[in-house]
PDB file of N, CA, C and O in Angstrom:
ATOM      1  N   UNK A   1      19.678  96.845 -49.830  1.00  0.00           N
ATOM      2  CA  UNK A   1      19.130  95.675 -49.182  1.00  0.00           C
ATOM      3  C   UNK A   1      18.175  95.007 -50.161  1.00  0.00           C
ATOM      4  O   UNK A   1      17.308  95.524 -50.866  1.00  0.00           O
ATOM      5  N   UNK A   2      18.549  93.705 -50.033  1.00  0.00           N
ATOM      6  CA  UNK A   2      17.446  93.141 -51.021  1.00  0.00           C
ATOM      7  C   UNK A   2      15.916  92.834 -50.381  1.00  0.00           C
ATOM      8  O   UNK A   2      15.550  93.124 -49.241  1.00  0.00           O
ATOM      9  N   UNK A   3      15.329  92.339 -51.160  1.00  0.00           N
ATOM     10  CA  UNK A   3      13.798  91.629 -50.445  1.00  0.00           C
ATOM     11  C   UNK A   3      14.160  90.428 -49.432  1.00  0.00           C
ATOM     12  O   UNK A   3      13.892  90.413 -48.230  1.00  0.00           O
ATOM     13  N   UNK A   4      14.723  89.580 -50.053  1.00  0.00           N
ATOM     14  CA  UNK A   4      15.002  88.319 -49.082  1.00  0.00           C
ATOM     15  C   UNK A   4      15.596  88.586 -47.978  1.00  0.00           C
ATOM     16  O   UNK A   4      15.079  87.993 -47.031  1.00  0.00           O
ATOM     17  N   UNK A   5      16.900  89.553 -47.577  1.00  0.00           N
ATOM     18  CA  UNK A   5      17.530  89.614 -46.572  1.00  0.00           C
ATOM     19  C   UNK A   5      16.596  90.388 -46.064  1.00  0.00           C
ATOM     20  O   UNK A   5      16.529  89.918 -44.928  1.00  0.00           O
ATOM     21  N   UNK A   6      15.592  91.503 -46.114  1.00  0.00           N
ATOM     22  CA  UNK A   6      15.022  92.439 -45.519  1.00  0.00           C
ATOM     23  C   UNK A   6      13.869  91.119 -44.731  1.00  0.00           C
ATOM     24  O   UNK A   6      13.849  90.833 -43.534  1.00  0.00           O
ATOM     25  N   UNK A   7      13.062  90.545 -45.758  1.00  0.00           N
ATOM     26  CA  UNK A   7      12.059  89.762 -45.201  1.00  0.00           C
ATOM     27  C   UNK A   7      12.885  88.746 -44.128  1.00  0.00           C
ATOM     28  O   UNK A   7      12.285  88.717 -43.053  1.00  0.00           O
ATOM     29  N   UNK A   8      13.793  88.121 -44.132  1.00  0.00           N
ATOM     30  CA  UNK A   8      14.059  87.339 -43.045  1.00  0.00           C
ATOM     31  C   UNK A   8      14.283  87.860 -42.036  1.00  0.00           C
ATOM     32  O   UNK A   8      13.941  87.294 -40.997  1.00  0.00           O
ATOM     33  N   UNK A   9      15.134  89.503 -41.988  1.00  0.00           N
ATOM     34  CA  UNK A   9      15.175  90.114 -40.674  1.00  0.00           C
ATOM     35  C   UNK A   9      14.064  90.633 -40.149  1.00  0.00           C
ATOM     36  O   UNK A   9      14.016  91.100 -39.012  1.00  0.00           O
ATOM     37  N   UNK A  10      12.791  90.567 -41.203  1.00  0.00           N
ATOM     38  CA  UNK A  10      11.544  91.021 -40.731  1.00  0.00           C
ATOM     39  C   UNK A  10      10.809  89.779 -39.630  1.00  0.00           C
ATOM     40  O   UNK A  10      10.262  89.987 -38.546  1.00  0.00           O
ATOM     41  N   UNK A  11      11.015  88.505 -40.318  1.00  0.00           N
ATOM     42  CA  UNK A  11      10.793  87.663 -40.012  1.00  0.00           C
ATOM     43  C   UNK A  11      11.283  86.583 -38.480  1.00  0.00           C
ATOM     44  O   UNK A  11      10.700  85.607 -38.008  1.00  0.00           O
ATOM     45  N   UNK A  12      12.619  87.305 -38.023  1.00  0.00           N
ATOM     46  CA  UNK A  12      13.005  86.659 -37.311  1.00  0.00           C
ATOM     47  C   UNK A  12      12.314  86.783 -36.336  1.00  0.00           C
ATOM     48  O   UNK A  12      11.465  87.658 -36.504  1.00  0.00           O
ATOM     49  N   UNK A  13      12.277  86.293 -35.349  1.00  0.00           N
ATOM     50  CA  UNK A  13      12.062  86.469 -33.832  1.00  0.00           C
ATOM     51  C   UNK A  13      12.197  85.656 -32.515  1.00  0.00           C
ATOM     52  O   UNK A  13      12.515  84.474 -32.643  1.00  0.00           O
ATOM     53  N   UNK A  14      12.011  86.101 -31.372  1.00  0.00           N
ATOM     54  CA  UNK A  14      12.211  85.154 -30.533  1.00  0.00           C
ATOM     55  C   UNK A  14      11.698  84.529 -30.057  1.00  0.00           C
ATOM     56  O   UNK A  14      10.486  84.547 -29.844  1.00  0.00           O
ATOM     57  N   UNK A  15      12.787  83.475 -29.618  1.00  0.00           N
ATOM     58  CA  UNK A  15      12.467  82.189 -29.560  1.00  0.00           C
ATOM     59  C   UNK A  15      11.986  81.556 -28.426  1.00  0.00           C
ATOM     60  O   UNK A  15      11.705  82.474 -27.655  1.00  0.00           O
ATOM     61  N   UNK A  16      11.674  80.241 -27.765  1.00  0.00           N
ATOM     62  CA  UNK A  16      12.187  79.715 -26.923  1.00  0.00           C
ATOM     63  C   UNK A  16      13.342  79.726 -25.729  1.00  0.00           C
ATOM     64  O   UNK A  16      13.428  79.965 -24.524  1.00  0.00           O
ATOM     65  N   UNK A  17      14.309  79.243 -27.027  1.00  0.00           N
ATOM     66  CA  UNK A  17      15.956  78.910 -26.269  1.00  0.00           C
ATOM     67  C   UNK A  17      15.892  80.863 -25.564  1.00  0.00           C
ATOM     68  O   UNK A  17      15.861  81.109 -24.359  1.00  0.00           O
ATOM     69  N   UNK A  18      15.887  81.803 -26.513  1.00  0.00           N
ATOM     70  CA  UNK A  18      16.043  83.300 -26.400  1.00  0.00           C
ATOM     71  C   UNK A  18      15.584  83.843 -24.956  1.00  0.00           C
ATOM     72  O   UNK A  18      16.141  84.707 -24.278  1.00  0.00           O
ATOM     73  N   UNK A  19      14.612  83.231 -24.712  1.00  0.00           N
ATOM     74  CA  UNK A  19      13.834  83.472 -23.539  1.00  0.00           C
ATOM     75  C   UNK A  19      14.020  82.722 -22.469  1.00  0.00           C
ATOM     76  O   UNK A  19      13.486  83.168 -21.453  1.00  0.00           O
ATOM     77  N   UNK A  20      14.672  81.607 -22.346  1.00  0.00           N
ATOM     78  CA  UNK A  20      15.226  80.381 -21.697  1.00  0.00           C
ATOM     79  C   UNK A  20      16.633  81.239 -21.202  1.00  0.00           C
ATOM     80  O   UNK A  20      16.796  81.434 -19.998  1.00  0.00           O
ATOM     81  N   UNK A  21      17.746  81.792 -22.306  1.00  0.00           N
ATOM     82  CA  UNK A  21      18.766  81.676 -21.963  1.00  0.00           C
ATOM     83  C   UNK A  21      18.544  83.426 -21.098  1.00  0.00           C
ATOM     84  O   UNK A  21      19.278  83.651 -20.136  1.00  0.00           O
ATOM     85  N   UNK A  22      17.523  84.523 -21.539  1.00  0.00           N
ATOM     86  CA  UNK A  22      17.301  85.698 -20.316  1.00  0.00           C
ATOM     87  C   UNK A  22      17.158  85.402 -19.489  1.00  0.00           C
ATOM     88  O   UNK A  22      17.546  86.221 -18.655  1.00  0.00           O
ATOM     89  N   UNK A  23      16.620  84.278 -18.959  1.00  0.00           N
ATOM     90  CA  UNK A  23      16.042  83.552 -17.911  1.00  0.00           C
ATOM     91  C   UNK A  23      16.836  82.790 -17.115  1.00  0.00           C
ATOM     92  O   UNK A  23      16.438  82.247 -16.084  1.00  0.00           O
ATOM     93  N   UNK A  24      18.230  82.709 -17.658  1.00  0.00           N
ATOM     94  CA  UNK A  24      19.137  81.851 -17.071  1.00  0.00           C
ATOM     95  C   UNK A  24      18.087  80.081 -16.537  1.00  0.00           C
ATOM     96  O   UNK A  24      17.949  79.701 -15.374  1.00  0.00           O
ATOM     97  N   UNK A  25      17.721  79.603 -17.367  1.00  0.00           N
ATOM     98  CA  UNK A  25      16.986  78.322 -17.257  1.00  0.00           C
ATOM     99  C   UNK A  25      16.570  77.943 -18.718  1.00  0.00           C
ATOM    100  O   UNK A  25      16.388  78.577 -19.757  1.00  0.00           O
ATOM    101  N   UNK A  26      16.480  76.235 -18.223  1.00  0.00           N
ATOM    102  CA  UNK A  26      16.409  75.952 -19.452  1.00  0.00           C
ATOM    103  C   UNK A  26      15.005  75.834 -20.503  1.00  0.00           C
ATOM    104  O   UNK A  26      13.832  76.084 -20.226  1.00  0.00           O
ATOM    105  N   UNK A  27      15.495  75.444 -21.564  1.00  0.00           N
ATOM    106  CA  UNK A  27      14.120  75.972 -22.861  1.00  0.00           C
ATOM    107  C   UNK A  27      12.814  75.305 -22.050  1.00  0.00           C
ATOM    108  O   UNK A  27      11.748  75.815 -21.705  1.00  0.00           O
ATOM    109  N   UNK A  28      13.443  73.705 -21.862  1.00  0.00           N
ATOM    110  CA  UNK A  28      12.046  72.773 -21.419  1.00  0.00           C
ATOM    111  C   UNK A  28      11.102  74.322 -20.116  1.00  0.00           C
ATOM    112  O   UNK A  28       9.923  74.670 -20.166  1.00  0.00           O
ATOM    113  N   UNK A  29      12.056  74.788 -19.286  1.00  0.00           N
ATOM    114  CA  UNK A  29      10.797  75.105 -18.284  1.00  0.00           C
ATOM    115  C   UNK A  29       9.871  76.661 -19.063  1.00  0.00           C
ATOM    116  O   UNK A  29       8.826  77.193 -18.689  1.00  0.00           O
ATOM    117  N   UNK A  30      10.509  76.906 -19.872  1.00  0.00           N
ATOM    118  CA  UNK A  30       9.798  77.836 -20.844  1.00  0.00           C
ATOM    119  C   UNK A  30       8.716  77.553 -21.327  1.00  0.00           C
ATOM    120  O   UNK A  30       7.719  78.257 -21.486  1.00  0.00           O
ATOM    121  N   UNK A  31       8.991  76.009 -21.682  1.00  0.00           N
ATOM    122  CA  UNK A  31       8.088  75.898 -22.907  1.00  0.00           C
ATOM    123  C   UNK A  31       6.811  74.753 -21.707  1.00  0.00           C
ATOM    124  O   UNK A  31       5.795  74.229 -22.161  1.00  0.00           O
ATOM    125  N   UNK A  32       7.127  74.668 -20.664  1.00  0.00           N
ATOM    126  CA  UNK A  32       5.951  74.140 -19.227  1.00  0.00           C
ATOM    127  C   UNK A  32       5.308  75.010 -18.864  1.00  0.00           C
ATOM    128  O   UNK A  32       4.105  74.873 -18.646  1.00  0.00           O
ATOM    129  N   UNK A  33       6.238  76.637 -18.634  1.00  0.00           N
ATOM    130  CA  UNK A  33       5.552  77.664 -18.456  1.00  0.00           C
ATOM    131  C   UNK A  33       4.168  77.913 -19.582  1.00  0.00           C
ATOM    132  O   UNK A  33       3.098  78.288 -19.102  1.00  0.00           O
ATOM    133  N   UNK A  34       4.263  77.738 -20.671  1.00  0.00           N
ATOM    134  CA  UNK A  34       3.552  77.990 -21.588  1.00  0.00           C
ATOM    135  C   UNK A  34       2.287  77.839 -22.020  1.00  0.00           C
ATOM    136  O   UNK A  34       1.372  78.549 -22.439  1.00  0.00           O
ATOM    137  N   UNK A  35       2.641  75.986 -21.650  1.00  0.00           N
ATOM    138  CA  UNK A  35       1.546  75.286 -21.759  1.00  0.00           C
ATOM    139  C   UNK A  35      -0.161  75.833 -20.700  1.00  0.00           C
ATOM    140  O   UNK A  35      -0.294  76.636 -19.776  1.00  0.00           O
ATOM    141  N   UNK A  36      -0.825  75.247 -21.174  1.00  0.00           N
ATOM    142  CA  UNK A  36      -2.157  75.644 -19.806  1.00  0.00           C
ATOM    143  C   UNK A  36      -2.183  75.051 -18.963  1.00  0.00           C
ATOM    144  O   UNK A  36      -1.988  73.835 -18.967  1.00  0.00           O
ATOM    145  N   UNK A  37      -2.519  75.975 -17.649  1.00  0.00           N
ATOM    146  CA  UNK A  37      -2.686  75.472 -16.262  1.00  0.00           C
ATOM    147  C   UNK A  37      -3.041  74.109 -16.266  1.00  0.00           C
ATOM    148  O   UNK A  37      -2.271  73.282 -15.777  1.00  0.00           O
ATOM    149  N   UNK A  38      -4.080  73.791 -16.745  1.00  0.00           N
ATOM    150  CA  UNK A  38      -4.782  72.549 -16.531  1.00  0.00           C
ATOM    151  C   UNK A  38      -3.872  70.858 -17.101  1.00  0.00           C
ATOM    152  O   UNK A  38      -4.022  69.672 -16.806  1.00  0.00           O
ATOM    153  N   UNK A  39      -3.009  71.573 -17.962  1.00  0.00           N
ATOM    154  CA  UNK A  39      -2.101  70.862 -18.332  1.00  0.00           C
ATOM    155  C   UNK A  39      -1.150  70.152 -17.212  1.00  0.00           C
ATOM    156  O   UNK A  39      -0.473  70.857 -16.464  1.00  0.00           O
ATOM    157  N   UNK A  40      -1.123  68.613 -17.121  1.00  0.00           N
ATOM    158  CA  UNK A  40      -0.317  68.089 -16.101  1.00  0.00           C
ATOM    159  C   UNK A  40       0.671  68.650 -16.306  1.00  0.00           C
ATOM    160  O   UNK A  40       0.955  69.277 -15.286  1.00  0.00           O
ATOM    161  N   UNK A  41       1.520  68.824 -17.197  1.00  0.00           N
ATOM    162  CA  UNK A  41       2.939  69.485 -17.639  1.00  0.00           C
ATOM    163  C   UNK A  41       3.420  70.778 -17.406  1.00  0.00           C
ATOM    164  O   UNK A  41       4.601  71.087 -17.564  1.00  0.00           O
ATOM    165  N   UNK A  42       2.384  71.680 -16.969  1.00  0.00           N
ATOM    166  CA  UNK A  42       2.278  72.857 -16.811  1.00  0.00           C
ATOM    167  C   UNK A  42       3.439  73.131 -15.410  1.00  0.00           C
ATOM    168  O   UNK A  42       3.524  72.253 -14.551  1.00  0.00           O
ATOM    169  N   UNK A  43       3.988  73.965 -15.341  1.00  0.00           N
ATOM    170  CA  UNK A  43       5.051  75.016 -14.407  1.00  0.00           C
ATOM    171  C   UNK A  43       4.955  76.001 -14.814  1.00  0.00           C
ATOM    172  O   UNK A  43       4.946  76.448 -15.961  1.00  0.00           O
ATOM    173  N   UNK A  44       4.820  76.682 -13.243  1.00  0.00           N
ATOM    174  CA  UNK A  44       4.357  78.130 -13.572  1.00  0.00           C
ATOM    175  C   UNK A  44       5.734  79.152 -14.426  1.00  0.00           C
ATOM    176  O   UNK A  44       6.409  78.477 -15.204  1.00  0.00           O
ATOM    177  N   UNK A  45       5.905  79.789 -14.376  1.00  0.00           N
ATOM    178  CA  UNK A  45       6.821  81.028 -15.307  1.00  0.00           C
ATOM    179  C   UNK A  45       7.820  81.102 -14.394  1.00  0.00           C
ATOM    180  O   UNK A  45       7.842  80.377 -13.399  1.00  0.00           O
ATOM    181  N   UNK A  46       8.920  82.178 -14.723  1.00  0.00           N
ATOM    182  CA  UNK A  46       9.369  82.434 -13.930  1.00  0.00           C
ATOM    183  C   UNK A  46       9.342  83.770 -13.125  1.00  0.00           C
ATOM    184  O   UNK A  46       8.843  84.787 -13.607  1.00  0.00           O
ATOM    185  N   UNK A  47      10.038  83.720 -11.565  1.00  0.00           N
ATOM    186  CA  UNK A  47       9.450  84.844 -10.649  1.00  0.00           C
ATOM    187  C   UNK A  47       9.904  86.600 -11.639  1.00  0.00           C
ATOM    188  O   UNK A  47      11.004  86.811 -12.149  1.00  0.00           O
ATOM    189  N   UNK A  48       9.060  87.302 -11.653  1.00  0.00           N
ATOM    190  CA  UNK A  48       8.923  88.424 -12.581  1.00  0.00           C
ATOM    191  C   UNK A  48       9.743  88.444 -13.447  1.00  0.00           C
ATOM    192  O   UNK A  48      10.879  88.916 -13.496  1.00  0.00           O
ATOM    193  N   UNK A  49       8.996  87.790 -14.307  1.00  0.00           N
ATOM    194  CA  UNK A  49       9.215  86.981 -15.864  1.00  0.00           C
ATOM    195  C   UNK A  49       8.469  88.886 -16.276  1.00  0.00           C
ATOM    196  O   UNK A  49       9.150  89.410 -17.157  1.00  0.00           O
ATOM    197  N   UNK A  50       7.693  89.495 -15.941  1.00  0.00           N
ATOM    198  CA  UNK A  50       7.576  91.046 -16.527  1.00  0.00           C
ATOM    199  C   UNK A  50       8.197  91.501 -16.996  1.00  0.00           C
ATOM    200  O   UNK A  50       7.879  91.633 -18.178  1.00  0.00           O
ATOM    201  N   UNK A  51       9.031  91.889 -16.752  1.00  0.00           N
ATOM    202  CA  UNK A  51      10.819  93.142 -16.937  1.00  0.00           C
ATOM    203  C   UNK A  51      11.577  92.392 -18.116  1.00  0.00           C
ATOM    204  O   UNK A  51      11.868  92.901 -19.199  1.00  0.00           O
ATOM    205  N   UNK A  52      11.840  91.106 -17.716  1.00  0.00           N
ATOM    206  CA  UNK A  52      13.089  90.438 -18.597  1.00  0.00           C
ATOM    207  C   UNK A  52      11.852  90.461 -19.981  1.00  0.00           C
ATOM    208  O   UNK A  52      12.349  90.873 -21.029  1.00  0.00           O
ATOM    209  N   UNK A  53      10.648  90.148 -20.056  1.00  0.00           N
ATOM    210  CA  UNK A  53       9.744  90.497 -21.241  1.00  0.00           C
ATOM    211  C   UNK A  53       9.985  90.882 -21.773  1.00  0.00           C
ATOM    212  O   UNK A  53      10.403  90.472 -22.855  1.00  0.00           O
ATOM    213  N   UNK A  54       9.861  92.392 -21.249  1.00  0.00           N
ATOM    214  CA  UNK A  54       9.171  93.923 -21.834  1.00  0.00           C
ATOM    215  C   UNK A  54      10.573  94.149 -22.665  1.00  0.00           C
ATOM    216  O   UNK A  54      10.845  94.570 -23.789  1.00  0.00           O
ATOM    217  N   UNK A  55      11.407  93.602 -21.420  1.00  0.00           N
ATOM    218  CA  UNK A  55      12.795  93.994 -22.410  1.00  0.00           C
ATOM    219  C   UNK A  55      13.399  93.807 -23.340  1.00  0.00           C
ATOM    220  O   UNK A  55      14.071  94.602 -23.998  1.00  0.00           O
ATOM    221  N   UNK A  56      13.118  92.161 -23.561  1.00  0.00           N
ATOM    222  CA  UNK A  56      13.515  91.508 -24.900  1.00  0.00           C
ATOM    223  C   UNK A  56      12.653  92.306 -25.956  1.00  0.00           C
ATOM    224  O   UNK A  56      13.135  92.865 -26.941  1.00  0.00           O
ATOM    225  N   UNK A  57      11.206  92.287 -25.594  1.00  0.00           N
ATOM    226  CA  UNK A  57      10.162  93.044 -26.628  1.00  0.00           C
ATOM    227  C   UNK A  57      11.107  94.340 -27.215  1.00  0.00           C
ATOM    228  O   UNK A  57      11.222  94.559 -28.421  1.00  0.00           O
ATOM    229  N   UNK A  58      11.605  94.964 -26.410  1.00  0.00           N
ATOM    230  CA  UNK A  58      11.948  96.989 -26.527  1.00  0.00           C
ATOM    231  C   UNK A  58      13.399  96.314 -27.130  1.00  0.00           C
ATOM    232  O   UNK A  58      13.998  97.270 -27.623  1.00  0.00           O
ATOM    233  N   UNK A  59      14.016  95.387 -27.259  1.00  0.00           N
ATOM    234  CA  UNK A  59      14.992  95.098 -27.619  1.00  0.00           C
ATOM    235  C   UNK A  59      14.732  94.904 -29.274  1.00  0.00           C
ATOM    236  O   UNK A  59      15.310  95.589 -30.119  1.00  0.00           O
ATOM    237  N   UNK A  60      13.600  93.675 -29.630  1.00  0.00           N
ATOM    238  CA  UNK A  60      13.091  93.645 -30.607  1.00  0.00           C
ATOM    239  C   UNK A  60      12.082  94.465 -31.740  1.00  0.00           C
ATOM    240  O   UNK A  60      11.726  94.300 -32.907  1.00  0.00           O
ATOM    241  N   UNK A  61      11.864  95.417 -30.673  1.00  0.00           N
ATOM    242  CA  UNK A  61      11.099  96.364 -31.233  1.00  0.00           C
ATOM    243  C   UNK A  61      12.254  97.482 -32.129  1.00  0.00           C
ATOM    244  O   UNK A  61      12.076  98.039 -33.212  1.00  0.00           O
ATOM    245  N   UNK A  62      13.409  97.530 -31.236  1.00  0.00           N
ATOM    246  CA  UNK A  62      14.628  98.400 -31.805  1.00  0.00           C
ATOM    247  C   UNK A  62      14.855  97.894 -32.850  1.00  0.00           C
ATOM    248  O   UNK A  62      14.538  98.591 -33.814  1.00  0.00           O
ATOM    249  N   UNK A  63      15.633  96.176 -33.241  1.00  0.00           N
ATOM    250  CA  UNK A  63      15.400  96.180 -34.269  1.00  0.00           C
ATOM    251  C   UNK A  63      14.816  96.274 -35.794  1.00  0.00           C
ATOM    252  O   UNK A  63      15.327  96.498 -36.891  1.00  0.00           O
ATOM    253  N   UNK A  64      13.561  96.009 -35.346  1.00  0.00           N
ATOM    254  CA  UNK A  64      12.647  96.510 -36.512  1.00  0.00           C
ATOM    255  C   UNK A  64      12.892  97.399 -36.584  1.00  0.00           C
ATOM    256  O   UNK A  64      13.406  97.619 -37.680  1.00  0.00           O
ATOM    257  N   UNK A  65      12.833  98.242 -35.962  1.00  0.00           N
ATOM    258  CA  UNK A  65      12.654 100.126 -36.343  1.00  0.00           C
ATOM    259  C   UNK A  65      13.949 100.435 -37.332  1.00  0.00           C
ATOM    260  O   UNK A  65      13.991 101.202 -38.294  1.00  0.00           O
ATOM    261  N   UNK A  66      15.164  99.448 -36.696  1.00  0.00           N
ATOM    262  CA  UNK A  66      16.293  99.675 -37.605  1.00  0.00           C
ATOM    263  C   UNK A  66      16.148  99.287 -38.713  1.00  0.00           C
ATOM    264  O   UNK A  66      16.319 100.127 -39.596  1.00  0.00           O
ATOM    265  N   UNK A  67      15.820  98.030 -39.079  1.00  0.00           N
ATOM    266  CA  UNK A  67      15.274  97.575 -40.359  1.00  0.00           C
ATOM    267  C   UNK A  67      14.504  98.390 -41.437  1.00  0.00           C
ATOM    268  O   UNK A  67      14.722  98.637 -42.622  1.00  0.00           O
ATOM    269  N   UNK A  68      13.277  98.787 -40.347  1.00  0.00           N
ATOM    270  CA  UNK A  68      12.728  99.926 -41.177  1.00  0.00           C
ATOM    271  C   UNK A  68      13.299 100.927 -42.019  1.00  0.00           C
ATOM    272  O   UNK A  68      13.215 101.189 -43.219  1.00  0.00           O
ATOM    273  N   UNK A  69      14.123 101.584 -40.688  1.00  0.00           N
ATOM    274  CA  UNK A  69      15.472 102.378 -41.532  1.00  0.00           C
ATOM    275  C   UNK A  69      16.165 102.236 -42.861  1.00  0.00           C
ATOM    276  O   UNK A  69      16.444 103.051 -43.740  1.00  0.00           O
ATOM    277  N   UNK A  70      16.409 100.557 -42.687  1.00  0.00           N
ATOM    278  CA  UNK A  70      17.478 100.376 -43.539  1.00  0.00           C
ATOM    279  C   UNK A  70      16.458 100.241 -44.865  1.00  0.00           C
ATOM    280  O   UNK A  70      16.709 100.960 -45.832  1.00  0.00           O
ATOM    281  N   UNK A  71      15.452  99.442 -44.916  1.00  0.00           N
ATOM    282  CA  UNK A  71      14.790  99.355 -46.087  1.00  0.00           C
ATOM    283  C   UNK A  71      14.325 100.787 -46.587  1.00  0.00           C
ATOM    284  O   UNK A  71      14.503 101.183 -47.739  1.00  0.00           O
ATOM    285  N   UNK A  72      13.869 101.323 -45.847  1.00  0.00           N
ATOM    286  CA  UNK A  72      13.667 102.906 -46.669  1.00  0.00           C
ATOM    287  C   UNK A  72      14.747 103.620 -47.480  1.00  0.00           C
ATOM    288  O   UNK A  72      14.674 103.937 -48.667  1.00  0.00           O
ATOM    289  N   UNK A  73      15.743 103.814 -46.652  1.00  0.00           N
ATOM    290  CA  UNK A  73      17.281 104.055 -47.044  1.00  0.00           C
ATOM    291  C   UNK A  73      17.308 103.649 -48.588  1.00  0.00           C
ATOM    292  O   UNK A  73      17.226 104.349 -49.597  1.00  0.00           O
ATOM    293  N   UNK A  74      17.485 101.980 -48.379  1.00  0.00           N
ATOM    294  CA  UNK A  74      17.587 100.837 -49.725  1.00  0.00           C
ATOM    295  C   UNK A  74      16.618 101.721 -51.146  1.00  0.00           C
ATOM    296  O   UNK A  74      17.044 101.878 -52.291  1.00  0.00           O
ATOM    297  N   UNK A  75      15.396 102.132 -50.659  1.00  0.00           N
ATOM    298  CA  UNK A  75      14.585 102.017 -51.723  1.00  0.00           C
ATOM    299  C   UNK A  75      14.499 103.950 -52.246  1.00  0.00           C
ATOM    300  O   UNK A  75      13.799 104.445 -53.130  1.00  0.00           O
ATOM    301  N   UNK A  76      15.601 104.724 -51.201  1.00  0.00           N
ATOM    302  CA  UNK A  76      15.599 106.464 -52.021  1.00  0.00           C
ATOM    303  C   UNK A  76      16.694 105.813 -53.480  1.00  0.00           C
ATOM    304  O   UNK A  76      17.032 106.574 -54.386  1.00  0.00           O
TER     305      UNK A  76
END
């Protein structure tokens, strides 16, 4: 593995749309959710927006760890 491909998979993450499309809804109410209360634009999240979280997180967290893998691997 080189540096560049390692750093961009280090680098990726999620997104918007990513969290929009777990959500079955679209990016805009993601990104209303986001904003602050006080914000006219503001909409609240969605109903236990918790779980679908944690999960993408433990999803993304797997990858790194694989990455990790692979760059160690790369560098015996």
């Amino acid at each position: 593995m080189d540096f560049k491909t390692a750093t961009d998979r280090l680098t990726d993450r999620i997104t918007a749309d990513d969290i929009a499309e777990a959500f079955g809804v679209a990016r805009n109410s993601i990104a209303r959710a986001r904003l602050e209360r006080s914000n006219p634009g503001y909409r609240p999240p969605p109903e236990s927006w918790q779980p679908v979280l944690a999960r993408l997180a433990r999803e993304r967290s797997k990858q790194l760890s694989e990455l990790a893998a692979e760059v160690e691997r790369s560098h015996s």
